[in-house]
C-alpha positions in Angstrom: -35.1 -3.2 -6.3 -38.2 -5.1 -7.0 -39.9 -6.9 -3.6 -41.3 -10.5 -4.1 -43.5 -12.2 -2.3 -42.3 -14.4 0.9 -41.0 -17.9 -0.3 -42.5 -20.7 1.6 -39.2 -22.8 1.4 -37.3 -20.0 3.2 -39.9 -19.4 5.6 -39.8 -22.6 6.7 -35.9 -22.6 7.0 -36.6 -19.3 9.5 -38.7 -21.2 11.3 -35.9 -24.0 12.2 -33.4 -21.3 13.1 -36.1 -19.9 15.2 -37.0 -23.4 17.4 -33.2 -24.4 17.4 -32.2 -21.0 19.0 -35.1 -21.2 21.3 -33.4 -24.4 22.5 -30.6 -22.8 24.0 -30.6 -21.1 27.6 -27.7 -19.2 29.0 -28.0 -18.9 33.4 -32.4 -19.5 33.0 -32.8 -17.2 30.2 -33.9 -18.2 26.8 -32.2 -16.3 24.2 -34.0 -16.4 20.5 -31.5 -15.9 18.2 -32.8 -13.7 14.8 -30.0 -12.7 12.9 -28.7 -16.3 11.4 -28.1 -15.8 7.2 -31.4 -18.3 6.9 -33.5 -16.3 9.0 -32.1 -12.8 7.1 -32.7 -14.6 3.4 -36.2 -15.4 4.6 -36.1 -12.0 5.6 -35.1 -10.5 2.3 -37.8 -12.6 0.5 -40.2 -10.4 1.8 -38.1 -6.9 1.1 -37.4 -6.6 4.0 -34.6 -4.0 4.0 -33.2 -4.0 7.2 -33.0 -7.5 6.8 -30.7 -7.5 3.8 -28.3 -4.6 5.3 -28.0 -7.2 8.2 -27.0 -10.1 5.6 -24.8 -7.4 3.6 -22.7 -6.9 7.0 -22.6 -10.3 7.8 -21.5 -11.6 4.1 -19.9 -9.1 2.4 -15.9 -9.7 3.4 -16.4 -13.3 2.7 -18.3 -12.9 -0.9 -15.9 -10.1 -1.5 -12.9 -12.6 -0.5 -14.2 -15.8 -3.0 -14.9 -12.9 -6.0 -11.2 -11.7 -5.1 -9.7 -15.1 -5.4 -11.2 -16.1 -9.1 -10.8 -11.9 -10.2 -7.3 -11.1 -8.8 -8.8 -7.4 -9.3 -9.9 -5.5 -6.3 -11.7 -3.2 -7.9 -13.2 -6.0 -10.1 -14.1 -7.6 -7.1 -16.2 -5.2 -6.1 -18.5 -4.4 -8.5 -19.0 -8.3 -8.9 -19.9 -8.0 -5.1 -22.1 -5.4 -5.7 -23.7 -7.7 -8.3 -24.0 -10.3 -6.2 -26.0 -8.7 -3.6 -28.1 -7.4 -6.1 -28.8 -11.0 -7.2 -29.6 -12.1 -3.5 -31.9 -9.4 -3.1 -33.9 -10.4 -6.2 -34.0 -13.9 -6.1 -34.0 -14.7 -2.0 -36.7 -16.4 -2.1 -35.5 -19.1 -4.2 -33.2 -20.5 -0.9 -33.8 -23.8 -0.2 -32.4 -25.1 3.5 -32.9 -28.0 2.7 -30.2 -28.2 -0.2 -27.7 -25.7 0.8 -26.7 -23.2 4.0 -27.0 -19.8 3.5 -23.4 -18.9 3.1 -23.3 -22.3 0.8 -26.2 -20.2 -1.3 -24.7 -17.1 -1.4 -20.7 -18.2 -1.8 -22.2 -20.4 -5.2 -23.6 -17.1 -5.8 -20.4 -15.1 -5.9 -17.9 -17.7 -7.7 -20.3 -18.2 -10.4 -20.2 -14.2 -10.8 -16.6 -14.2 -10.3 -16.1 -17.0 -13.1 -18.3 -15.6 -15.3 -16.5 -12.2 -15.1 -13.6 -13.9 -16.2 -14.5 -15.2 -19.3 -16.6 -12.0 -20.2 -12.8 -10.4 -19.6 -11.4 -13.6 -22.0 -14.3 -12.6 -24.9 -13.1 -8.8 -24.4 -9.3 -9.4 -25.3 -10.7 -11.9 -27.5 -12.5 -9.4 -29.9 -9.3 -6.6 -29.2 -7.3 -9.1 -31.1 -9.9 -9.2 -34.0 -10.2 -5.4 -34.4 -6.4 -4.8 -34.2 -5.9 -7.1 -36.6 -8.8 -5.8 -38.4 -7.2 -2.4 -38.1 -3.7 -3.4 -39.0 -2.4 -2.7 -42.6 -0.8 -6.1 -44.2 2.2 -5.6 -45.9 2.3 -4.9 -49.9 -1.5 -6.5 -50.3 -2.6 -7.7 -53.6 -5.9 -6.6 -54.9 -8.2 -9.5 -53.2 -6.5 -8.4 -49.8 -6.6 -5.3 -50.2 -10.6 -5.1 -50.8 -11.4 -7.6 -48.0 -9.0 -5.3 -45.5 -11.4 -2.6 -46.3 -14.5 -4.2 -45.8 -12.9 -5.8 -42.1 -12.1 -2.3 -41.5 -15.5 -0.7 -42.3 -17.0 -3.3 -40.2 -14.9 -2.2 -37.2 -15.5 1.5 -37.4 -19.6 1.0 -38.2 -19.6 -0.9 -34.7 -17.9 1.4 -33.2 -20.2 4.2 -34.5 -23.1 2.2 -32.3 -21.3 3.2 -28.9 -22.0 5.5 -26.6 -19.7 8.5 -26.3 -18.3 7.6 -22.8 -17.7 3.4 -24.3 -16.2 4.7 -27.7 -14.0 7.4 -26.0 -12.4 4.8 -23.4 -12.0 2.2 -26.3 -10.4 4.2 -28.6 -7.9 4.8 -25.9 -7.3 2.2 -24.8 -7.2 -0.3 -28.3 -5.7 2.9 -30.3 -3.6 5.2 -28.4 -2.2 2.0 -26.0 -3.4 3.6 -22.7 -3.8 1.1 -19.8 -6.6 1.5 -18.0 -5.0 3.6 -14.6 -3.9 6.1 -17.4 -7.5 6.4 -19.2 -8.7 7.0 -15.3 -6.5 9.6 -14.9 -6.8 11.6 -18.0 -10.3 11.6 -17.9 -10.3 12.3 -14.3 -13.2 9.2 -13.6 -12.9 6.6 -11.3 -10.7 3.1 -12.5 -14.1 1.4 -11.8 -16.1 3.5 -14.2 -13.0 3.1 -17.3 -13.8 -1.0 -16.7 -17.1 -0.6 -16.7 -17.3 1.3 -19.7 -14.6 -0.7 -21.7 -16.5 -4.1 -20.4 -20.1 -2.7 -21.8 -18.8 -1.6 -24.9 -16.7 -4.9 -25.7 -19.5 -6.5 -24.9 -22.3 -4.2 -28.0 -18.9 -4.7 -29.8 -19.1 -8.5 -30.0 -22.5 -8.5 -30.7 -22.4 -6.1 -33.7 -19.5 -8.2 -35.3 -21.2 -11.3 -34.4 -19.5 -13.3 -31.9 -22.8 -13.0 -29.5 -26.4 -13.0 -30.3 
């Protein structure tokens, strides 16, 4: 991961946690408390690792539980955690107190990830519609038909040609041989995770080559 430089903004919202903790005394002795999610952003804007493995313990189950609600997938969930950790730790230094908490930050974070998983899942079924209908032979075609079937056709197998081996082999079983995803896990003996993964990324150079993205 790629350190930046501390952000003045989040520095200054460390320096707030650290006078308002100073405030508080238990039985004469002062107590400075370190470990708030503002001070550990302001932290993390510096690269400070320790920091962000502090902020990871401290946020995780809740991210994780937001992601969970908008994925309904576990597993899903996770990697879109793991994304959006990744995302904190580049872009800490954007935190602004004075807009938004830290869990506010990081929670915005995680349901825009979440979200956006959801319709990159929408555009994948989206284009698996296309090419099986692509695929699928029509019924006594007339000439005009015919040609055009072929050329839909062509068009489907040239994008699949510009997969990897790993996205094309999980595609083709799951779009042409009807396996759900547990069964492509367990015949090719890789993790669930890894079969998404692969299916997601290869939907997604699939789209492009047909031209539904840019």
């Amino acid at each position: 991961m790629t350190h930046q430089s501390p952000n003045g903004d989040a520095l200054r919202c460390a320096a707030h946690e650290r006078d308002d903790a100073a405030r508080t005394c238990q039985a004469g002795v002062l107590h400075v408390l370190d470990d708030t999610p503002e001070n550990l952003l302001a932290r993390v804007a510096t690269g400070d690792q320790r920091a962000f493995d502090a902020l990871y313990d401290q946020m995780a189950p809740l991210i994780y539980n937001v992601v969970l609600r908008v994925l309904r997938d576990p597993a899903q969930s996770e990697e879109v955690t793991q994304e959006v950790f990744i995302e904190i730790w580049r872009h800490a230094g954007r935190f602004d107190c004075d807009r938004a908490s830290a869990r506010t930050w990081t929670l915005t974070i995680a349901h825009r990830r979440g979200v956006d998983r959801v319709r990159s899942e929408q555009a994948s079924r989206d284009l698996t519609e296309r090419i099986a209908r692509e695929a699928s032979p029509e019924p006594v075609p007339g000439p005009a038909d015919a040609m055009s079937r072929q050329i839909d056709q062509g068009r489907a197998a040239d994008a699949l040609s510009t997969l990897s081996a790993p996205q094309r082999e999980v595609i083709e079983l799951a779009y042409y041989d009807g396996l759900t995803h547990n069964e492509i896990a367990n015949r090719l003996r890789i993790p669930l995770g890894t079969v998404k993964t692969r299916v997601r990324d290869g939907l997604t150079r699939l789209r492009r080559r047909v031209g539904f993205e840019r």
